[in-house]
Residue, then its C-alpha position, 0 to 999 in steps of 0.5 A: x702709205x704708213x711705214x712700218x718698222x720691226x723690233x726684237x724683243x725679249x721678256x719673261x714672267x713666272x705665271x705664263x708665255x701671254x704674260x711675258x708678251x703682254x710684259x713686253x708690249x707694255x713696257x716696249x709701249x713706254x718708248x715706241x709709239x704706234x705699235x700695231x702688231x706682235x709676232x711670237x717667234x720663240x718660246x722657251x721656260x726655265x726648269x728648276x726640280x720639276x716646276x716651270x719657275x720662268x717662261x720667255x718669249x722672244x717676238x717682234x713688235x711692229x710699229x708704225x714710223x710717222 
């Protein structure tokens, strides 16, 4: 039986809300081994003028516990 734990995470990038999860998956990956799965909870972007300067996620990764 594997048990699993979840985190919160948050990240943001300039080009696009995917950009930010792959951000945070492979930063999240330096210290948490063994991630399995991320669910993006929230989205939201920074507006300056009338251009999307900043896009952030908020998710949760999955990781197995060994």
């Amino acid at each position: 039986m594997a048990v699993l734990k979840v985190i919160e995470v948050l990240s943001n990038s300039d080009k696009s809300w995917e950009d930010a999860t792959r951000k945070a998956v492979k930063q999240a990956s330096k210290s948490v081994k063994n991630i399995k799965s991320v669910y993006v909870q929230d989205q939201s972007a920074i507006v300056k003028g009338d251009d999307v300067t900043e896009f952030r996620v908020n998710l949760k990764l999955t990781f197995e516990v060994k």
